[in-house]
C-alpha positions in Angstrom: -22.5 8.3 52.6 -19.9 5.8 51.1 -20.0 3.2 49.2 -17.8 0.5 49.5 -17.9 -0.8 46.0 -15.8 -3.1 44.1 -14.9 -1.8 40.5 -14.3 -4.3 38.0 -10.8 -4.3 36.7 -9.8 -2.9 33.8 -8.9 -5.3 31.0 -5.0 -4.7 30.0 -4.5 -4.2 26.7 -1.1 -5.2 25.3 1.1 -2.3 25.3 2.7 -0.8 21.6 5.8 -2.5 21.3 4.0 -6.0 21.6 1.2 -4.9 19.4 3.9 -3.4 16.9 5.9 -6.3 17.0 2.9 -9.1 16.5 2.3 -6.9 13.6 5.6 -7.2 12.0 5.7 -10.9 12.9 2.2 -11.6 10.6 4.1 -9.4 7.9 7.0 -11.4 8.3 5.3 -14.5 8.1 2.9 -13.2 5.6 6.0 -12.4 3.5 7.9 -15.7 4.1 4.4 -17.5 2.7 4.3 -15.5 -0.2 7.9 -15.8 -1.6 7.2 -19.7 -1.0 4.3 -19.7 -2.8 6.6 -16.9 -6.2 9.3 -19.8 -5.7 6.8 -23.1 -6.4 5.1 -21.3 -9.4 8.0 -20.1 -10.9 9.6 -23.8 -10.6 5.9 -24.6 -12.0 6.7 -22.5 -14.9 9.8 -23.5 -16.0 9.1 -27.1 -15.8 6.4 -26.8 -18.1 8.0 -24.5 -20.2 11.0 -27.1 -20.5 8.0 -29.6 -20.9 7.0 -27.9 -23.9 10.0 -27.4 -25.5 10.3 -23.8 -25.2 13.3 -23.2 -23.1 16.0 -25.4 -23.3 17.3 -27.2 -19.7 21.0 -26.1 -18.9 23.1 -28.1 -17.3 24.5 -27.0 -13.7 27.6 -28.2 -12.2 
């Protein structure tokens, strides 16, 4: 006897170079966000610091 059966289809995963490159893209982004965030507190850190009195502001041209 056969059956004439449907199987469900398989669900696709993606294959390795898009998985490998959606992972370098959330490093890269992740990366990107946190130099941002090293740039804003060191400008923090210096303004407060020239705030204070302990470092002296230099003049660029």
């Amino acid at each position: 006897m056969l059956f004439n059966m449907k199987s469900e289809p398989k669900k696709k995963l993606p294959n390795k170079k898009v998985r490998s490159s959606a992972k370098f893209e959330a490093k890269e982004q992740f990366t990107k966000t946190a130099l941002e965030n090293l740039k804003t507190e060191n400008e923090r850190l210096v303004n407060s610091l020239k705030k204070s009195g302990e470092i002296k502001e230099s003049k660029r041209k």
